[in-house]
N, C-alpha and C positions, 0 to 999 in steps of 0.2 A: 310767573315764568315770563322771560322778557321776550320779545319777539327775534331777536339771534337765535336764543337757545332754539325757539319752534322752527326757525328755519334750517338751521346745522340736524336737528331730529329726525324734519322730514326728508333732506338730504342724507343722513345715513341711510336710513328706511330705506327710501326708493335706490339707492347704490346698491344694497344687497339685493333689493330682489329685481335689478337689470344684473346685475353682475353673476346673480344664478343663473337666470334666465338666460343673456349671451352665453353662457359657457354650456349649460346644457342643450342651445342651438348649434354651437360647437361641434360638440360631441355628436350629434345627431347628423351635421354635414360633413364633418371632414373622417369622422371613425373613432372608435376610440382612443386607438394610441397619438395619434396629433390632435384629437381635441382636448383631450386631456393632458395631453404633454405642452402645448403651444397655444391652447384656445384659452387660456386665461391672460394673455396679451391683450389681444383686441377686447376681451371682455372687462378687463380694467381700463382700459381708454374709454370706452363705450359709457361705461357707467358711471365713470367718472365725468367726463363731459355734461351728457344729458342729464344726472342728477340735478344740474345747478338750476335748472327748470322743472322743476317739481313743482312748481304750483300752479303753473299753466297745465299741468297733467291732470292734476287733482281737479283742477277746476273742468276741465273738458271731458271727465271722469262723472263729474256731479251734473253738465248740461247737457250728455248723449244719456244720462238716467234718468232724467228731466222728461227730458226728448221721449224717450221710450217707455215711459208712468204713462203719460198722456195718452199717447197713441195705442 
């Protein structure tokens, strides 16, 4: 597996689950009928954006577990 493919992988990954994640914050602040009617707007910008850093996540994922094994 070349290293594109592992980054466009982890880039999907993390798109779906900010892109659930924004939209059920959505739903939870604006109500149902506009988070759901409207809150998959920002949640596709949102997760699309921040996806392309996915492994700055990952990694600050794996040294606050780090962090918190130790202590």
């Amino acid at each position: 597996m070349s290293d594109d493919n592992i980054y466009w992988g982890g880039y999907f990954v993390t798109w779906i689950i900010l892109f659930v994640g924004c939209w059920i914050y959505s739903i939870a602040s604006y109500g149902f009928l506009l988070g759901v009617s409207l809150g998959w707007i920002p949640s596709l910008i949102v997760a699309s954006l921040i996806s392309f850093l996915w492994p700055f996540i990952a990694l600050a994922i794996i040294v606050l577990g780090i962090i918190l094994y130790r202590s």
